[in-house]
GUVO-103219 format. One record per residue (C-alpha): x negated, y, z negated; residue in three letters; residue number from 1. Coordinates in steps of 0.25 Angstrom, whole numbers, plus 2048, in hexadecimal, padded with zeros to 3 digits. Example, Ala and Ser with C-alpha at 12.3 -4.5 7.8 and 13.67 -1.06 7.14 Angstrom:
- u; v; w; tigu; dogu
- 7CF; 7EE; 7E1; ALA; 1
- 7C9; 7FC; 7E3; SER; 2
//
This chain:
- u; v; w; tigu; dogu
- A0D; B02; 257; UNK; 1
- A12; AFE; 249; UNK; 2
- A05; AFB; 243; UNK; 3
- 9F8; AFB; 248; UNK; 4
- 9F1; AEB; 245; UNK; 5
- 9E6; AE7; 23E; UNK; 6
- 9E0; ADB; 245; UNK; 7
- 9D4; AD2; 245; UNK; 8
- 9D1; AD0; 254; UNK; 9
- 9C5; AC4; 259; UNK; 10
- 9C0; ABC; 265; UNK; 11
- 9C5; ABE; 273; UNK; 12
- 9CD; AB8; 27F; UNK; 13
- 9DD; AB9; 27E; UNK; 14
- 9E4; AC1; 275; UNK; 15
- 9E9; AB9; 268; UNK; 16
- 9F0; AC0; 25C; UNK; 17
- 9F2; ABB; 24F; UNK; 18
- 9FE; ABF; 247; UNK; 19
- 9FD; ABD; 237; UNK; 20
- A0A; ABA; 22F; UNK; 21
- A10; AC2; 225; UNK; 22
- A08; AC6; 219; UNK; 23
- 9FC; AC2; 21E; UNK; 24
- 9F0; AC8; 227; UNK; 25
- 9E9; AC7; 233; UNK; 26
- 9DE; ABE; 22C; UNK; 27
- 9E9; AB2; 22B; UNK; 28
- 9E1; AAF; 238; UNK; 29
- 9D4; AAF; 236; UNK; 30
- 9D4; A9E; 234; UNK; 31
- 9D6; A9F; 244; UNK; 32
- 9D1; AAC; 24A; UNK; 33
- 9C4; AA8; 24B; UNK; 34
- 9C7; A9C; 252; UNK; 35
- 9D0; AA3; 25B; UNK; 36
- 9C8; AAF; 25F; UNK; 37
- 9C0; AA3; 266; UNK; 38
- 9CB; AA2; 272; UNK; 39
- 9D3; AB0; 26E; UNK; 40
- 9D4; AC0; 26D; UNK; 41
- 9DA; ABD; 25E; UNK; 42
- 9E0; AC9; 257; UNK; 43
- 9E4; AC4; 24A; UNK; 44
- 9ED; AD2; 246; UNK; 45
- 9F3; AD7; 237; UNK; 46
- A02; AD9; 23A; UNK; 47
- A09; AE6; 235; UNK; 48
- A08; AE9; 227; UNK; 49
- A00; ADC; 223; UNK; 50
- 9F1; ADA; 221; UNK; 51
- 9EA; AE8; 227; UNK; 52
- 9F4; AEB; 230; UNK; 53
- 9FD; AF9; 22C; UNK; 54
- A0B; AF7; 229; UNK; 55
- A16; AFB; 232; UNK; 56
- A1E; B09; 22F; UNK; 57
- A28; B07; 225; UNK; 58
- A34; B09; 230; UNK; 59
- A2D; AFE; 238; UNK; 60
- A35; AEF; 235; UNK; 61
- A2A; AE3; 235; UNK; 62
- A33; ADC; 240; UNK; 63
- A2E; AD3; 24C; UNK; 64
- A31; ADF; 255; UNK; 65
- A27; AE7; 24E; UNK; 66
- A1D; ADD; 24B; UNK; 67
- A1C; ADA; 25A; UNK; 68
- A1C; AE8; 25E; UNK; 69
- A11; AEC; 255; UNK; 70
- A0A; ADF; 258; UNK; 71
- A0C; AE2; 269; UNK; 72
- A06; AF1; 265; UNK; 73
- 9F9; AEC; 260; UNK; 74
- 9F8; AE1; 26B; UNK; 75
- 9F7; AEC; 275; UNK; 76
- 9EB; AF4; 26B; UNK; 77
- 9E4; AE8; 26A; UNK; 78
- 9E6; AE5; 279; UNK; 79
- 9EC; ADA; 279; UNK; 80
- 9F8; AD7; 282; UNK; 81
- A01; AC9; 280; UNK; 82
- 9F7; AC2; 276; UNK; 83
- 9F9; AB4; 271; UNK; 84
- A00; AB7; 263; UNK; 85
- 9FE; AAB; 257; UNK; 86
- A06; AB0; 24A; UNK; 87
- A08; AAA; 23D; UNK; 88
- A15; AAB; 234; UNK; 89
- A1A; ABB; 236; UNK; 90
- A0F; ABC; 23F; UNK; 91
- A15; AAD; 247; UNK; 92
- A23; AB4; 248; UNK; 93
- A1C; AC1; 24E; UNK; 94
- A14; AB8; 25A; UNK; 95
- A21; AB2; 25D; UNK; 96
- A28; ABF; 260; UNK; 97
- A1B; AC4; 266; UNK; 98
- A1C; AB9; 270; UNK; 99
- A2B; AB9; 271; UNK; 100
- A29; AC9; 276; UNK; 101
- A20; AC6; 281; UNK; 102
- A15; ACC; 278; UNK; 103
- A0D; AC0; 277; UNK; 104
- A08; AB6; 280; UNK; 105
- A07; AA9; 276; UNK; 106
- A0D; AA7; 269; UNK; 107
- A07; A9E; 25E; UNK; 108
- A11; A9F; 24F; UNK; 109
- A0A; A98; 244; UNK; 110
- A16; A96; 23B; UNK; 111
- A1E; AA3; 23F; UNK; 112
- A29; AAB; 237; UNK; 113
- A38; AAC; 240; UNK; 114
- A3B; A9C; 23D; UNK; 115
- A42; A9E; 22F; UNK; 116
- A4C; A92; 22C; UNK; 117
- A56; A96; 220; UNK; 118
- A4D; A8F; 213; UNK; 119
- A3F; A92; 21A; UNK; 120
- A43; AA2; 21C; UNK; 121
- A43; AA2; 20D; UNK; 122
- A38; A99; 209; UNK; 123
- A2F; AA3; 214; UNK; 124
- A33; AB1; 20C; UNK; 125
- A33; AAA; 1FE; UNK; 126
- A23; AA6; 201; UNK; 127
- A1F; AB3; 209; UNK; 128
- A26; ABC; 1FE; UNK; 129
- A1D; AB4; 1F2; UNK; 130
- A11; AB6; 1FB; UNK; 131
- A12; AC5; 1FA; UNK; 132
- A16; AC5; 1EA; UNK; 133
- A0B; ABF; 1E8; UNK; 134
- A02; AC6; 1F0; UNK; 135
- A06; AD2; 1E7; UNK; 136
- 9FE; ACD; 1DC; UNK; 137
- 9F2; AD6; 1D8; UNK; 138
- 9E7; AD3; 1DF; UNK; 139
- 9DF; ACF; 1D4; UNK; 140
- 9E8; AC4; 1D3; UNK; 141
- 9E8; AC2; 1E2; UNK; 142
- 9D9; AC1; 1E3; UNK; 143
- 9D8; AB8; 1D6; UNK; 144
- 9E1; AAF; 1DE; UNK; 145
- 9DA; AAE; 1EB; UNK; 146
- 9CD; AAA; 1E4; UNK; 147
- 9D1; A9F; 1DE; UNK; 148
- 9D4; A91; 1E8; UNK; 149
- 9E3; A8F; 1E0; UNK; 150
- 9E6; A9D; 1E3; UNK; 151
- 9E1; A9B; 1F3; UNK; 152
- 9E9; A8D; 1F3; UNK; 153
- 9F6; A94; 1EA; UNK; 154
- 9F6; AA2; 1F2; UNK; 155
- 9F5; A9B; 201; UNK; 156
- 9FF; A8E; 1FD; UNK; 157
- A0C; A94; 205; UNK; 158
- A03; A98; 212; UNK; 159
- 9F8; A8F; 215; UNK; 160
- 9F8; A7F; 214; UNK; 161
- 9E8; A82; 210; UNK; 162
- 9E6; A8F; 207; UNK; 163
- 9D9; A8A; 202; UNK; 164
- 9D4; A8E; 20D; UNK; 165
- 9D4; A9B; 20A; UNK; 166
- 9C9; AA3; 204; UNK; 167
- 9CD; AAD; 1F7; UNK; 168
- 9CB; AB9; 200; UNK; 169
- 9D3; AB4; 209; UNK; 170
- 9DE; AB1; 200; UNK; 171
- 9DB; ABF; 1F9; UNK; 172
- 9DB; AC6; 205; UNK; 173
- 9EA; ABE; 209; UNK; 174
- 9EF; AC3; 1FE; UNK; 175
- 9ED; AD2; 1FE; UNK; 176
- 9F1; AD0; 20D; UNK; 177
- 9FF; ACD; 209; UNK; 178
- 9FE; AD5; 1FB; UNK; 179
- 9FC; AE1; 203; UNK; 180
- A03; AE0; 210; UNK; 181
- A0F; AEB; 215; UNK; 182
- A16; AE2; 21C; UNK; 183
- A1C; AD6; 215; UNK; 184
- A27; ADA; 211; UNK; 185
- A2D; AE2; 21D; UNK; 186
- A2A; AD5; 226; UNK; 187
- A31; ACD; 21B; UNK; 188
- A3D; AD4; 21B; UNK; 189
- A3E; AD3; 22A; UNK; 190
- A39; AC6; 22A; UNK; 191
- A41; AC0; 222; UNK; 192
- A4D; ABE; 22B; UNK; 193
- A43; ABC; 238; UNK; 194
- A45; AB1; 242; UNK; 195
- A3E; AB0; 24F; UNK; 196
- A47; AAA; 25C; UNK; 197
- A42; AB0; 269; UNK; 198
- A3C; AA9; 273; UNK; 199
- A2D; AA8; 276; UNK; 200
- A28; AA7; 285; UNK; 201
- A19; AA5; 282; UNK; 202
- A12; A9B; 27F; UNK; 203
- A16; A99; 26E; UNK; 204
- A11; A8F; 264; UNK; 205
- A17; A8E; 257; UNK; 206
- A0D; A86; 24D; UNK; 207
- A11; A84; 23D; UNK; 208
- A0B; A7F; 232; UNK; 209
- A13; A73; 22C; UNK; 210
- A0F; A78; 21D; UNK; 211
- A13; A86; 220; UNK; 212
- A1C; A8B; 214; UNK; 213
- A1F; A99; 217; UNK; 214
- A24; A96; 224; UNK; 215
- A27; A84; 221; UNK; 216
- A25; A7C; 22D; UNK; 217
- A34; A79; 22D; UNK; 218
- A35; A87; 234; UNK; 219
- A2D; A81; 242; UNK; 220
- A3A; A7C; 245; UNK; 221
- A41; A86; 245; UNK; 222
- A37; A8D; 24F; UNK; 223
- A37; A81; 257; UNK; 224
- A46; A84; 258; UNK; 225
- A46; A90; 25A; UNK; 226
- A39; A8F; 265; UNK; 227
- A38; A84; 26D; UNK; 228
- A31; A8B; 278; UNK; 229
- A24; A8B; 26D; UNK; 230
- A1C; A80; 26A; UNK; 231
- A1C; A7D; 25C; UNK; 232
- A10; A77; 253; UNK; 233
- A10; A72; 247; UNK; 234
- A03; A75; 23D; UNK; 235
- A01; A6A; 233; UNK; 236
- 9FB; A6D; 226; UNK; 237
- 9FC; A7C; 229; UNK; 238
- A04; A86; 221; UNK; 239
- A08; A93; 222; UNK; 240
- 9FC; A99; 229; UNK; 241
- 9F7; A8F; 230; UNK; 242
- 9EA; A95; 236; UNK; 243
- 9E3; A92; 228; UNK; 244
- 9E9; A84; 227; UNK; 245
- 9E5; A81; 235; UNK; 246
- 9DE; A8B; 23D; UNK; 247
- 9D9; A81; 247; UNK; 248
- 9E9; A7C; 24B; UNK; 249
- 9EC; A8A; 24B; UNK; 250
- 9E2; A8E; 255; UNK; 251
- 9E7; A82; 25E; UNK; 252
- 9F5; A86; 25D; UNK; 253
- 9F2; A94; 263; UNK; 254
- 9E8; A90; 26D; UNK; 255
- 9F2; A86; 272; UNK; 256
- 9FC; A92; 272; UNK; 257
- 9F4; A9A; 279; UNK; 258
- 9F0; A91; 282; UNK; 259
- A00; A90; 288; UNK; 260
- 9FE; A9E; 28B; UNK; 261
- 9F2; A9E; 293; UNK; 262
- 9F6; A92; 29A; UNK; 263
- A03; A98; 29D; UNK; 264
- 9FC; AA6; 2A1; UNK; 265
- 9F3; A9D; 2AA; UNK; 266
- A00; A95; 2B1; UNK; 267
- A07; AA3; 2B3; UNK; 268
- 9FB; AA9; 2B9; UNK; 269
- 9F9; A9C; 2C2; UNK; 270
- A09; A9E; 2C6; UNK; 271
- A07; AAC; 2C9; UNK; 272
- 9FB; AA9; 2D1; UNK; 273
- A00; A9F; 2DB; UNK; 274
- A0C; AAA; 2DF; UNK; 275
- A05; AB4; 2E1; UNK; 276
- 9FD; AAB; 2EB; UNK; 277
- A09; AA7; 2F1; UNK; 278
- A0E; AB5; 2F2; UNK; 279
- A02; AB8; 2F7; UNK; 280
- A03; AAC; 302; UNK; 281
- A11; AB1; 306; UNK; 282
//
């Protein structure tokens, strides 16, 4: 294993885990988890080297190789086998190869990395590279920020159609997330020139918000190319991170995703059912 995970893990019934994206923390969730701790097992998990999750060894690459191996690790320590993976951003591209691997059993992406057109590669680096110089600041100057509502709207404007709906300590605590993660700058240099193009054979649903602006809505198009196999959503007046623009379509998005897969599960049971009776019969 690369990296133990910290997680926040609520309610019970099927496994669900939730995968942040990059420069962010586990608690990108928490708009949703409580809703979805309702009808799931939810394990809302800090990847490698962001939010209180250890870094990986210095020889180890922050590849999608990796990231699903570490991720596969910690399913089996949690006890978790197949769950139903929902990601955002980095941790979008990472469901998707999760579910191309076998290693889960649906997919929801919430405006994932991998779908890179030639103007919208650069806009995407150019914003994610400001975000983290900034977050450099002195924490004086952070925390001075995140109290006043300006500095909410000012400091959330590039991921979230609605940053005032963040608190300061939310903001605050944002900040020294990406201010003090290890693992930025080794997923950008690898992600930089990612593209996702497999083929997924569960149950996939790929929603984006139409203000996104790290990742524009021009990019859905390309996914849609790219998989036609996945139903494709669109989230109006969401940006970036949808769950805080909209966390009641979110949760409908993932139930409606999840719920292809247990009506899939049930249609293959059924099938296996009736030939064992008629093997049975025979």
């Amino acid at each position: 294993m690369l990296s133990e995970l910290s997680y926040t893990r609520k309610g019970s019934g099927e496994p669900l885990v939730l995968i942040h994206g990059i420069g962010h923390r586990r608690q990108a969730w928490d708009p949703v988890l409580e809703t979805l701790a309702q009808s799931y097992d939810v394990i809302a998990v800090d990847l490698a080297g962001f939010g209180e999750s250890p870094a990986y060894p210095l020889q180890a690459a922050y590849d999608m190789d990796n990231a699903c191996d570490n991720l596969s690790d910690n399913f089996a320590v949690w006890g978790v086998d197949r769950p139903h993976v929902v990601g955002n951003s980095l941790g979008g591209a990472i469901a998707l190869e999760l579910g191309a691997r076998g290693l889960a059993r649906s997919v929801t992406a919430l405006s994932p990395a991998g779908f890179f057109g030639t103007v919208n590669r650069l806009q995407t680096l150019v914003l994610l590279v400001l975000l983290r110089v900034t977050s450099q600041l002195p924490a004086s100057v952070l925390r001075s920020v995140s109290r006043s509502s300006a500095g909410r709207r000012l400091a959330g404007s590039s991921l979230y159609a609605h940053p005032e709906r963040f608190t300061a300590a939310q903001v605050y605590g944002d900040a020294l997330a990406l201010k003090h993660c290890h693992g930025f700058e080794r997923t950008i240099v690898k992600g930089v020139t990612y593209s996702f193009r497999e083929h997924l054979d569960v149950p996939t649903t790929i929603a984006w918000g139409t203000r996104d602006l790290i990742l524009p809505y021009s990019s859905s198009a390309i996914a849609q190319e790219r998989l036609p196999e996945a139903r494709h959503v669109a989230l109006p007046h969401c940006g970036h991170v949808p769950m805080v623009d909209d966390p009641a379509l979110v949760v409908r998005v993932v139930q409606n995703t999840t719920a292809e897969a247990d009506a899939g599960m049930a249609a293959d049971a059924a099938a296996l059912s009736r030939t064992w009776r008629s093997s049975t019969a025979s």
